[in-house]
N, C-alpha and C positions, 0 to 999 in steps of 0.2 A: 492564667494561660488560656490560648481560645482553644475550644472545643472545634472538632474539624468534623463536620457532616458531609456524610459521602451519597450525591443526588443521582449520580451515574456513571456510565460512560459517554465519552463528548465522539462526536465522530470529527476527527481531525483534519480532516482535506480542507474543508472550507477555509482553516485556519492557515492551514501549513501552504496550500495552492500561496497565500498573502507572505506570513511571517516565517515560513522555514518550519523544522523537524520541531514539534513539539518533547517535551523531558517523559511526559506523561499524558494517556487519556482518562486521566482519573476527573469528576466534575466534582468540586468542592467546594462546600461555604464554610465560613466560621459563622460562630453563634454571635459574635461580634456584627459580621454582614447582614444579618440576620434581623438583628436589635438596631442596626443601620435603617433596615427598608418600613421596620414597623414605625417607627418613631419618626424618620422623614418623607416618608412615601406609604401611608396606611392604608392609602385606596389600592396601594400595586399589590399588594404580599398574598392576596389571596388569587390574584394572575400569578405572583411568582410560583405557588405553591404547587397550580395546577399546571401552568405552561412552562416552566423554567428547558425543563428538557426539550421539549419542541422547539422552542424560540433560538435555544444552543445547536441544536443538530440539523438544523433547518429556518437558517437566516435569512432574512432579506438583504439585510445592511450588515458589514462586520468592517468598523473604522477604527482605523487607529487610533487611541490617545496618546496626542504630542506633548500630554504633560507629566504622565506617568508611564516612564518604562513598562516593557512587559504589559501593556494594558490594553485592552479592547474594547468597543460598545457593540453588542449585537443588537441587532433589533427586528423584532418581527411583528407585523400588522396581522392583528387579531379583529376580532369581531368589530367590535364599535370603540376601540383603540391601537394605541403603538405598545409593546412592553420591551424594553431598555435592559440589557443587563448590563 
């Protein structure tokens, strides 16, 4: 069963102004997501660790995914990169 890690609260306008009344502003990953970013993205995890809430609550980009329901890319320009959630 995945383990569900609670990062914050999300501030929802950015989202809801796009896709409608969010269920919840709870920000969560599983350990699953987790063991995702290390193993296929090992340069991101230590942006995700520190930026994850920044780059949620203040986006540059938030696009829809047209191939998973329910899904989003946020993205915000950092220093001498992009970081993607």
């Amino acid at each position: 069963m995945a383990e569900i890690i609670e990062l914050g609260k999300l501030n929802t306008q950015p989202l809801e102004s796009e896709f409608g009344k969010l269920k919840t502003d709870e920000l969560i990953i599983t350990n699953e997501r987790i063991e995702h970013i290390k193993i296929r993205h090992p340069e991101d995890f230590e942006l995700f660790e520190q930026y994850s809430l920044l780059v949620v609550n203040e986006p540059e980009f938030v696009i829809k995914d047209e191939k998973n329901e329910n899904t989003v890319f946020i993205t915000k320009k950092l220093e001498n990169t992009n970081l993607n959630l």
